[in-house]
C-alpha positions as CSV (number, residue, x, y, z in Angstrom):
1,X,-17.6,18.9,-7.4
2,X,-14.7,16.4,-6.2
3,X,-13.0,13.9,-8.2
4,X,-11.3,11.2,-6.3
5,X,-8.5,9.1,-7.2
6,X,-7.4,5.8,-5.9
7,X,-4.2,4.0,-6.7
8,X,-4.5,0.3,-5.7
9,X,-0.7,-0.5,-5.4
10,X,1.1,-1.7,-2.5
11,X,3.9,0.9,-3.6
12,X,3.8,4.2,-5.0
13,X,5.3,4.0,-8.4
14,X,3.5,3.5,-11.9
15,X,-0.1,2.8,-10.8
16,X,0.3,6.3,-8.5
17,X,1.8,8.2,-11.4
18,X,-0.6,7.4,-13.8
19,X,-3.7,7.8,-11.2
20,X,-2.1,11.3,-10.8
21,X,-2.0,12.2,-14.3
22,X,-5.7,11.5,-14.5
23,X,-6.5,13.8,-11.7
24,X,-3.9,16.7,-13.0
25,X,-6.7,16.2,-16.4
26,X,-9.7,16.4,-14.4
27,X,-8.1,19.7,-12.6
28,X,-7.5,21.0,-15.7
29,X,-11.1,21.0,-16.4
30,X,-11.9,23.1,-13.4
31,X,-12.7,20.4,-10.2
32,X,-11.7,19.5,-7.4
33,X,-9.2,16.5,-6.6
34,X,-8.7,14.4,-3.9
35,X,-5.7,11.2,-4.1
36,X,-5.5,8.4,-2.2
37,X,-2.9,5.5,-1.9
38,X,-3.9,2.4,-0.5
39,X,-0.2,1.6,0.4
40,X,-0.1,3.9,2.9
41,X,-3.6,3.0,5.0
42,X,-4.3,-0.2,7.1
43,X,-6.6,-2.2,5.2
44,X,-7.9,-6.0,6.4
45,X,-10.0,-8.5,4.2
46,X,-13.4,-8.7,4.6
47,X,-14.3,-11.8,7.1
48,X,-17.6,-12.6,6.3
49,X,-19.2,-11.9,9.7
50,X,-21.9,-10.5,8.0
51,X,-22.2,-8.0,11.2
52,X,-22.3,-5.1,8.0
53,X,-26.0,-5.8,7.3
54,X,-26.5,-5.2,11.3
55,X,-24.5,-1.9,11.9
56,X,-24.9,-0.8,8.2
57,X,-20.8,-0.6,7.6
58,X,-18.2,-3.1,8.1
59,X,-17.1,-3.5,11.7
60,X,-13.6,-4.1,10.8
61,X,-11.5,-1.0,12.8
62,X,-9.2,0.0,9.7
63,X,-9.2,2.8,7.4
64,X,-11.8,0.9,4.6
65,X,-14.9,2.8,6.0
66,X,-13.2,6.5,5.8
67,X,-11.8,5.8,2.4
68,X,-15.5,4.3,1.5
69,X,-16.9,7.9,2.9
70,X,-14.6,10.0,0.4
71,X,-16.4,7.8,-2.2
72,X,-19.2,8.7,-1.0
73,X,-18.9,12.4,-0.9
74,X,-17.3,12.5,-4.4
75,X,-19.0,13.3,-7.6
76,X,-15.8,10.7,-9.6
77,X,-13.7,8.3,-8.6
78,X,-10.6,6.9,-11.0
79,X,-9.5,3.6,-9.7
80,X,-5.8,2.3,-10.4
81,X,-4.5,-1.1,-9.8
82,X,-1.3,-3.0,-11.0
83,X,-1.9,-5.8,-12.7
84,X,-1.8,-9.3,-10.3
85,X,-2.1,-12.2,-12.4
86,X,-4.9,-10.7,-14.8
87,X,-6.4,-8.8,-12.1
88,X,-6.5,-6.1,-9.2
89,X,-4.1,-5.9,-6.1
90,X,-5.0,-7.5,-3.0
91,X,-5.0,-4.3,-1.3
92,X,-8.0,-2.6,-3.8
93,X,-9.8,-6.6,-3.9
94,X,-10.0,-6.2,-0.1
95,X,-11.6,-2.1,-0.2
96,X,-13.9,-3.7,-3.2
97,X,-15.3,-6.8,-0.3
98,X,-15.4,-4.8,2.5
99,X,-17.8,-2.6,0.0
100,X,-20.4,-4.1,1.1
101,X,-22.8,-2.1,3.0
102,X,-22.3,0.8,0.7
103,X,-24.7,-1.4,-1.5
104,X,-27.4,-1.2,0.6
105,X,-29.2,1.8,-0.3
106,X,-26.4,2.5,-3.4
107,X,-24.7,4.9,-1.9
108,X,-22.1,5.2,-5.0
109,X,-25.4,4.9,-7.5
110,X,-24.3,7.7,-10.3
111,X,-21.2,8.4,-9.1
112,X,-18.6,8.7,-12.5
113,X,-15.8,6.3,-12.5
114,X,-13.0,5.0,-14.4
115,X,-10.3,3.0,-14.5
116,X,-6.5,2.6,-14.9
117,X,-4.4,-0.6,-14.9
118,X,-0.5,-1.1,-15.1
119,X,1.7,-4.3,-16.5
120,X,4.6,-4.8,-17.3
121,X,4.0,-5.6,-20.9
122,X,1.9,-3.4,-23.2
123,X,-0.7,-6.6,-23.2
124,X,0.3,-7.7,-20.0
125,X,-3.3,-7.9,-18.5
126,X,-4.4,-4.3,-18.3
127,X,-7.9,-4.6,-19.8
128,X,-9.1,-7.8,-17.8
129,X,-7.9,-5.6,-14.8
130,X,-9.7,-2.5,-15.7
131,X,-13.0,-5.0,-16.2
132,X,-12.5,-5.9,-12.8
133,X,-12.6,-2.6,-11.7
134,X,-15.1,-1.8,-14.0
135,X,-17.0,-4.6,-12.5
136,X,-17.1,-3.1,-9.3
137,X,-18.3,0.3,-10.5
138,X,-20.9,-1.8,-12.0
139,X,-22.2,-3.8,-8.7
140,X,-22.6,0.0,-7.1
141,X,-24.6,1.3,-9.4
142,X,-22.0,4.1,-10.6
143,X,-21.9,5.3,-14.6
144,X,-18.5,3.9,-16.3
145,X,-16.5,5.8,-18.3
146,X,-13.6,5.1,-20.6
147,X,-10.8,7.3,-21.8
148,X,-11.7,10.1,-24.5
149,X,-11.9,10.9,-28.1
150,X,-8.8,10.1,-29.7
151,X,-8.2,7.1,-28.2
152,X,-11.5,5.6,-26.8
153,X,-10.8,2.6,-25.0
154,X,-11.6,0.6,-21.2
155,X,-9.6,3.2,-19.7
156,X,-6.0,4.2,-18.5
157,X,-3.9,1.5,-19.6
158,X,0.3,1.8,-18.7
159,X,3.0,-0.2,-19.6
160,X,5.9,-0.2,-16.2
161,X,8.1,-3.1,-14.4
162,X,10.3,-0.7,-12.9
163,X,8.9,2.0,-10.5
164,X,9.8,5.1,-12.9
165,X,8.8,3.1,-16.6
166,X,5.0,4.8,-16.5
167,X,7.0,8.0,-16.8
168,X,8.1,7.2,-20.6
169,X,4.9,5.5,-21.4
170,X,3.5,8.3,-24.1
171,X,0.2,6.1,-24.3
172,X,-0.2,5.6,-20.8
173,X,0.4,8.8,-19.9
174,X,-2.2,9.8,-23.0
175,X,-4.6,7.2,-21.8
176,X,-5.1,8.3,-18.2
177,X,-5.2,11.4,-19.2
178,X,-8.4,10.8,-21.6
179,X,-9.8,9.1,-18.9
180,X,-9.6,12.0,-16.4
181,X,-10.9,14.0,-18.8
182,X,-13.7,12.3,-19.8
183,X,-14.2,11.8,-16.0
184,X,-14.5,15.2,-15.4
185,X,-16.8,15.9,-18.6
186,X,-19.5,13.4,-17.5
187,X,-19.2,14.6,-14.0
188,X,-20.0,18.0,-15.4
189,X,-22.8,17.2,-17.7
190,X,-24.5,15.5,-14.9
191,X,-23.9,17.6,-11.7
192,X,-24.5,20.7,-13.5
193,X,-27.5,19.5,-14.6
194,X,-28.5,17.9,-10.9
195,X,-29.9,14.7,-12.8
């Protein structure tokens, strides 16, 4: 069993700390990790050729479809994203569009996920981003998680301007976290169980 972990920022500083705290919980429970940043891979937007319903993956040469194949072969997936104006960083809007063709057939059906957003103000935006994300998990088919008992919310939610602020953030830090843990827990319950 394979958790993976995507941090949607264009650097690596809060969103990437926090994502990494959620996996260091889900390896504490006894599975595999796997972490990618999206600031260091060439992504492109999707251009609405419409050639993915063809070829059955987008046509685009980039590093999208590999990082769409380590979905694929993991049993979780925590998604992080900084907070843009309410919602998700370009880079992680362009590897949900280019998505596409992983819908045909639901190749991330039942896959666990969560989420994780950073702002720069403790309500600066964090849960309309995790919906977002959430939303995505959604479209595919995948079972959404939140963070775990005793907070219980969306999911990992920081507070960071400066690159290093996440690091301070006792309820971010507690709140990714839960959500790795509760990652890992459902991704138990079901694999072990090869529902």
């Amino acid at each position: 069993m394979k958790v993976l972990g995507i941090c949607g920022s264009p650097r690596n500083g809060n969103t990437a700390f926090l994502v990494k705290e959620a996996l260091k919980a889900v390896e504490d429970e006894g599975i595999e990790t796997e972490y990618i940043s999206l600031a260091e891979k060439e992504l492109n937007p999707c251009l609405a050729c419409d050639e993915c319903k063809k070829e059955g993956k987008c046509v685009i040469m980039d590093d999208i479809n590999d990082i769409l194949e380590e979905m694929v072969r993991a049993e979780g997936i925590i998604i992080g994203s900084p907070v843009y104006f309410g919602s998700v960083s370009a880079q992680l809007k362009m590897l949900f569009d280019r998505s596409r063709p992983y819908r045909r057939g639901f190749k991330l059906k039942n896959k666990v996920g969560g989420a994780i957003a950073v702002g720069a103000s403790r309500n600066g935006g964090q849960e309309t981003t995790v919906r977002d994300i959430h939303n995505f998990m959604f479209i595919h088919s995948m079972i959404v998680v939140g963070d775990s008992d005793p907070s219980a919310h969306y999911g990992g939610t920081g507070v960071g301007g400066h690159v290093e602020d996440c690091k301070k953030d006792e309820i971010g830090i507690e709140t990714s976290r839960n959500l790795g843990k509760r990652v890992a827990e459902v991704v138990k319950l079901i694999y072990n169980r090869n529902i």
